[in-house]
C-alpha positions as CSV (number, residue, x, y, z in Angstrom):
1,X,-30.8,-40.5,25.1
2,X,-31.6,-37.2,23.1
3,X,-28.9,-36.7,20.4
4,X,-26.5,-33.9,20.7
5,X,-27.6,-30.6,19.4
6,X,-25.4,-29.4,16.7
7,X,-23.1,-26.2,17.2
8,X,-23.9,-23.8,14.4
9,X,-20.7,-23.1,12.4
10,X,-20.8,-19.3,12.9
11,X,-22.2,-17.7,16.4
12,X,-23.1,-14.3,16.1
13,X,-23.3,-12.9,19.5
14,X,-24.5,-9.7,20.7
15,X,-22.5,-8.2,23.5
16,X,-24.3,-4.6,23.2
17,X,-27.3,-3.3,21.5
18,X,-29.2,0.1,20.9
19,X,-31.1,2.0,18.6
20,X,-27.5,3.5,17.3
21,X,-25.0,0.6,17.5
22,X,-25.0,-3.1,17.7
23,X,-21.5,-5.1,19.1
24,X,-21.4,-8.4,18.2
25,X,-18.9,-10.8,19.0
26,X,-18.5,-13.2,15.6
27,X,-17.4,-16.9,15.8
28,X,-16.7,-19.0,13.5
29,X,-15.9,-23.2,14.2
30,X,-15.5,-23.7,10.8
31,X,-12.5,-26.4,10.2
32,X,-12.6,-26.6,6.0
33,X,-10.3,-25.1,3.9
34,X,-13.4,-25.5,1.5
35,X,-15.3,-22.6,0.4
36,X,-18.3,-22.3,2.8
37,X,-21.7,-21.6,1.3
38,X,-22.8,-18.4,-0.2
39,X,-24.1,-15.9,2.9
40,X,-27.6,-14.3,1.8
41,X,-27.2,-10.4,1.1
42,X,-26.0,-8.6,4.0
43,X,-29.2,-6.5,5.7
44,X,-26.9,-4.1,7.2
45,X,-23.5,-2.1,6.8
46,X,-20.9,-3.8,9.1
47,X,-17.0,-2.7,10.8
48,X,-15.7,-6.1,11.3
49,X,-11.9,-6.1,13.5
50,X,-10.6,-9.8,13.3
51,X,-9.2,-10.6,16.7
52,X,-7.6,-14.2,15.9
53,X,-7.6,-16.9,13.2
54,X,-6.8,-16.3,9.2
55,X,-9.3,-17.1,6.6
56,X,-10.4,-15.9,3.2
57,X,-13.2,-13.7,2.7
58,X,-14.6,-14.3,-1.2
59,X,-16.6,-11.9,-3.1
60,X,-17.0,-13.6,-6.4
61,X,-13.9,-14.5,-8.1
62,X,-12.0,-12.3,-6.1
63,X,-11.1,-13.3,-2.1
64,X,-9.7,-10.9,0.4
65,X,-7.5,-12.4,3.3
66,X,-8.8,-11.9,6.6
67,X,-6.4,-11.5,9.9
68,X,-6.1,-9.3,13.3
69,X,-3.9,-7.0,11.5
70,X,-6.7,-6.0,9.1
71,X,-10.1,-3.9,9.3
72,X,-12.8,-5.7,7.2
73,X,-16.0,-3.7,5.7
74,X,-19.4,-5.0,4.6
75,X,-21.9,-3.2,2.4
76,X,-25.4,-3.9,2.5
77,X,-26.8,-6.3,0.3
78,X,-23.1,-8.1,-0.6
79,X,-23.0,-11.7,-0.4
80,X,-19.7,-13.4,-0.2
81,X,-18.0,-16.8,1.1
82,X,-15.6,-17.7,4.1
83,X,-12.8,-20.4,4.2
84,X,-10.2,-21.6,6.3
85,X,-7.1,-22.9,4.7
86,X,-5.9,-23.8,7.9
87,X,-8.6,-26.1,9.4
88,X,-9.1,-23.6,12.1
89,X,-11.7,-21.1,13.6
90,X,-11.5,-17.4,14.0
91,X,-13.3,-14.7,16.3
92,X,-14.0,-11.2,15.1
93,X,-15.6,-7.9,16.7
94,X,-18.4,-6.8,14.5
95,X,-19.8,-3.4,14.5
96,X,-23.2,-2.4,13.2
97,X,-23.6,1.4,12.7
98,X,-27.5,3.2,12.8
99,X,-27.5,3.4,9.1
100,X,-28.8,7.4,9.1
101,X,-26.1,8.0,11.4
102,X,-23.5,6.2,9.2
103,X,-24.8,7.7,5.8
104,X,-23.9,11.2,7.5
105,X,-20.4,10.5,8.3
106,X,-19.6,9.2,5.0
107,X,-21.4,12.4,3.5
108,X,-19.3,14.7,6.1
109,X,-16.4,12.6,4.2
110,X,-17.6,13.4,0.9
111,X,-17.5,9.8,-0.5
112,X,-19.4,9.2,-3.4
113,X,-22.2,6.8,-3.7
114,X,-22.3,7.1,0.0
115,X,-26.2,6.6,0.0
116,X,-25.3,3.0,-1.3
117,X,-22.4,2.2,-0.1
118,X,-21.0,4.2,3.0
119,X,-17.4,1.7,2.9
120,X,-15.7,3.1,-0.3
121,X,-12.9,-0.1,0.3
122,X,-13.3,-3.8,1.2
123,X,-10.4,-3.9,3.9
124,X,-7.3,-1.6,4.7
125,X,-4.3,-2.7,7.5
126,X,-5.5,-1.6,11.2
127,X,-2.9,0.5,12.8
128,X,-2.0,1.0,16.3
129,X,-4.6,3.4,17.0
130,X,-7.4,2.0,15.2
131,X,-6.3,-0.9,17.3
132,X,-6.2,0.8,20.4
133,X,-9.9,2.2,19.8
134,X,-10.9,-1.5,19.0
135,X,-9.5,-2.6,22.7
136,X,-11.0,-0.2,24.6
137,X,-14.7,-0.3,22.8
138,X,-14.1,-4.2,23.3
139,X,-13.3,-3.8,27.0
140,X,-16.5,-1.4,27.9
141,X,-18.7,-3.8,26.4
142,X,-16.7,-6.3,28.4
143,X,-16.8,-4.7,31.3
144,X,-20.7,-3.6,31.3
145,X,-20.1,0.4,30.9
146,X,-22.9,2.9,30.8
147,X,-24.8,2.7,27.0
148,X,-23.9,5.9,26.5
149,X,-20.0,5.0,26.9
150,X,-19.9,2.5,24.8
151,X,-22.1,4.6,21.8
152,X,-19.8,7.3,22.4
153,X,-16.4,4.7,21.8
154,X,-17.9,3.0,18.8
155,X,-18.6,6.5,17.4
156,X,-15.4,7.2,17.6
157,X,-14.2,4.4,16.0
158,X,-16.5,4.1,13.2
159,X,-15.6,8.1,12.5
160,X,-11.7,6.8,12.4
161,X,-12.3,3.9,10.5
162,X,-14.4,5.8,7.8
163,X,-11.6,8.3,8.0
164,X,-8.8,6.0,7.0
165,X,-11.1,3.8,4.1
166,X,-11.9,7.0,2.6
167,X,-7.8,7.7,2.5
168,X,-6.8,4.1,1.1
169,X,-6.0,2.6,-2.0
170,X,-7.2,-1.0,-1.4
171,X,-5.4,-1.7,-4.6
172,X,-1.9,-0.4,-2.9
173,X,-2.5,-3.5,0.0
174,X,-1.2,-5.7,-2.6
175,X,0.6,-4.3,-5.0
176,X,2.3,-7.8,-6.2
177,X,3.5,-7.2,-9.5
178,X,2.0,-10.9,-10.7
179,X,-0.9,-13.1,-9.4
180,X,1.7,-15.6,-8.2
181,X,3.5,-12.8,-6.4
182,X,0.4,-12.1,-4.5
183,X,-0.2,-16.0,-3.5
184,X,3.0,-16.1,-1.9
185,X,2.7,-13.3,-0.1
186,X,-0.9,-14.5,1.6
187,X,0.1,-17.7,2.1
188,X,3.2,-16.7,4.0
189,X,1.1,-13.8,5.7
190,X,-1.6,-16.6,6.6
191,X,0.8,-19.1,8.1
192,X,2.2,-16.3,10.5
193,X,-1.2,-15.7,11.6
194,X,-1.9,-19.3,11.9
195,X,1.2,-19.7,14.1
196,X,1.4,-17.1,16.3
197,X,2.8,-18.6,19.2
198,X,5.2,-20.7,17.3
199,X,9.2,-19.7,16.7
200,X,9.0,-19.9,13.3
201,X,12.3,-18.8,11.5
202,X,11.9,-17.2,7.9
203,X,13.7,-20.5,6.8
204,X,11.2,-22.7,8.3
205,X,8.5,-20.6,6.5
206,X,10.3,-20.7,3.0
207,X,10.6,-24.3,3.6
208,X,6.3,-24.8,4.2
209,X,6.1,-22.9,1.3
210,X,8.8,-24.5,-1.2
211,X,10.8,-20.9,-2.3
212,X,13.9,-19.7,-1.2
213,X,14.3,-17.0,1.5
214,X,15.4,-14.5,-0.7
215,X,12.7,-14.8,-3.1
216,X,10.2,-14.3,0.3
217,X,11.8,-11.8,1.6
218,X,11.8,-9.6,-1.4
219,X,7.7,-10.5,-2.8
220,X,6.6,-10.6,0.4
221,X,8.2,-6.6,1.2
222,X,6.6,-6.0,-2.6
223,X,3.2,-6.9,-1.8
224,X,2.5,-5.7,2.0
225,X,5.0,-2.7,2.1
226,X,7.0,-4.6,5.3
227,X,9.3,-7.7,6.0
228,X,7.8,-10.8,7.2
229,X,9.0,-10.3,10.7
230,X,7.8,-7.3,11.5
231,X,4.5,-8.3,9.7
232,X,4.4,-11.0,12.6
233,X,5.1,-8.5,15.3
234,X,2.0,-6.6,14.1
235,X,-0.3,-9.3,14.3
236,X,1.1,-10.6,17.8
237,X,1.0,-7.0,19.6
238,X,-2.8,-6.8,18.4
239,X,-3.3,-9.8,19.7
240,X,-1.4,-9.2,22.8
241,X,-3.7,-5.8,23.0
242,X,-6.8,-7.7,23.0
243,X,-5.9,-10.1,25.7
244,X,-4.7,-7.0,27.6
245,X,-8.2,-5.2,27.4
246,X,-10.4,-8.6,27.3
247,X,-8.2,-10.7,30.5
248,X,-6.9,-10.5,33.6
249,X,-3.9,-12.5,32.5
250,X,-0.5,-11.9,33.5
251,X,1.8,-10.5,30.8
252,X,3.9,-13.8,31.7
253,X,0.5,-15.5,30.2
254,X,0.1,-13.1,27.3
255,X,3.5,-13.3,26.2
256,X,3.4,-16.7,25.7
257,X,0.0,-17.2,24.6
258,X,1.4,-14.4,21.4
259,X,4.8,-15.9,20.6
260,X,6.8,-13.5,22.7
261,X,10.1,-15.0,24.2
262,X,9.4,-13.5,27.6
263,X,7.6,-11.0,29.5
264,X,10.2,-8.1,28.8
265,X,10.3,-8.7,25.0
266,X,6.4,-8.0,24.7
267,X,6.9,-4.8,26.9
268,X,9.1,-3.6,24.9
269,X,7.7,-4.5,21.4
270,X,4.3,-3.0,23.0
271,X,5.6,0.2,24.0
272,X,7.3,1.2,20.7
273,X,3.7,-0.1,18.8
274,X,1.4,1.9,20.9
275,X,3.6,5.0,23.2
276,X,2.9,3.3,26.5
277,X,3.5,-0.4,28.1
278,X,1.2,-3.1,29.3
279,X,0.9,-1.9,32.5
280,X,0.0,1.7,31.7
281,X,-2.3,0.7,29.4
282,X,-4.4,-1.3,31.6
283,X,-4.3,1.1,34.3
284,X,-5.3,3.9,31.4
285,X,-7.8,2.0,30.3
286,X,-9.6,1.2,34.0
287,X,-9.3,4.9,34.3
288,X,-10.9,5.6,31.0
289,X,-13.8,3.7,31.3
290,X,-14.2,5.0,34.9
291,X,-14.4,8.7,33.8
292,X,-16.1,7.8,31.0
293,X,-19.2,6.5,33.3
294,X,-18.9,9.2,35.4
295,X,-19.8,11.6,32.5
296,X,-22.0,9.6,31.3
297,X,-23.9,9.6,34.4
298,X,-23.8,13.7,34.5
299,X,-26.0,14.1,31.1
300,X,-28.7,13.4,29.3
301,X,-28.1,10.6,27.0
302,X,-27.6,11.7,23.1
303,X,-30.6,11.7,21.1
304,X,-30.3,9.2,17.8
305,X,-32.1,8.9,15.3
306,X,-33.6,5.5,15.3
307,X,-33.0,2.0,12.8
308,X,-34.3,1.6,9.9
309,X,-36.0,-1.5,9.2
């Protein structure tokens, strides 16, 4: 009888490849809160949109937490380590940018040190349209659209995302007046994104974490500029958002699956988040990546300079 052959802890999957762009759908099995081993330097510059899990990115002594309501950016040649203080995996979209093409929108930006570094922050809070991009890219690659669709969306996206990092303050993300003030506020922000489906009242939450409510309700508004709750919506409706673009599943399914009390509560929540409800998006989106293949099919394709080695 042959043994069983061991899952690698991280699968790196690549859902759509040319010379300009490479989609990769990251996952990680990991189930240790331990710090994982050191990665080797990073041979390419890398958008990374976490779709589900929490865990802890570390870059020396410093470690940047890592959840669907975040963008994440790698720079070439970093090294860094990955834990999971929840014994549980997480799945991410990775994007990987042609790097002349890349080095030009952060010069068009007028970032400095762009030649080295195109990402001028480590991670900045994804917003409802970033998030919305981030579907739809996700569902063409999904749904087998035309190259040049699918070049043409992560374009887009990687243009918005540079956008926004070149606007942030990464130091403003958390703005905790004390180290402790900042623990609190991840670990509280980490066990809403560990139990997403779950009830959870902001008593049971002070109670996992031994403080008092008030003393969470105020750090945690200090630190991430938002209350706990609405913090929580975020991270369901981009959750919801992704099932939306990546399933067929009924928003019954969805709501559930996302720790909405019922079909109507997630329509709602939806609609304010992102102008439009579940419905209407999906039907937008069918009708998107319809026209966009249509077009696609009408022109040359763009000419891109190719990878460097």
């Amino acid at each position: 009888m042959r043994p069983a052959t061991p899952i690698a802890p991280v699968e790196r999957l690549p859902t759509f490849r040319t010379p300009l762009v490479e989609i990769r759908d990251n996952r990680c099995r990991r189930h240790d809160p331990a710090l994982s081993e050191e990665t080797p330097p990073l041979p390419f510059h890398e958008i990374c949109f976490p779709r589900t899990g929490f865990w802890w990115r570390h870059l020396g002594k410093r470690k940047l937490p890592v959840d669907p309501g975040s963008v994440h950016l790698l720079n070439r040649g970093e090294v860094h380590r990955v834990s999971h203080p929840h014994g549980c995996g997480d799945a991410n979209t990775g994007i990987l940018i042609n790097d002349p093409w890349l080095r030009a929108i952060a010069r068009q930006r007028h970032l400095p040190g762009h030649e080295q570094s195109p990402f001028p922050v480590r991670t900045f809070p994804a917003d409802a349209s970033l998030s919305l991009q981030h579907a739809t890219l996700l569902a063409a690659t999904r749904r087998r659209a035309e190259p040049l669709v699918v070049e043409e969306l992560a374009a887009e996206l990687a243009v918005a995302v540079i956008s926004r990092a070149a606007g942030s303050n990464e130091s403003a993300t958390t703005p905790a007046p004390t180290d402790s003030h900042r623990e609190l506020a991840q670990a509280a922000r980490a066990l809403a994104a560990d139990r997403i489906a779950d009830r959870l009242s902001l008593e049971d939450v002070a109670i996992h974490l031994d403080v008092s409510t008030f003393h969470l309700c105020r750090v945690f508004r200090t630190v991430h500029g938002c209350g706990l709750g609405e913090y929580r919506t975020q991270i369901r409706l981009r959750v919801a958002l992704m099932r939306l673009a990546e399933t067929k599943d009924t928003l019954e399914l969805i709501a559930a699956q996302t720790g909405f009390a019922h079909r109507s509560h997630l329509s709602r929540a939806f609609a304010r988040a992102f102008g439009q409800s579940p419905n209407d998006y999906r039907r937008r989106l069918a009708t998107q990546l319809s026209r966009s293949r249509r077009r696609s099919q009408s022109r040359e394709p763009l000419a891109f300079p190719a990878v460097r080695a």
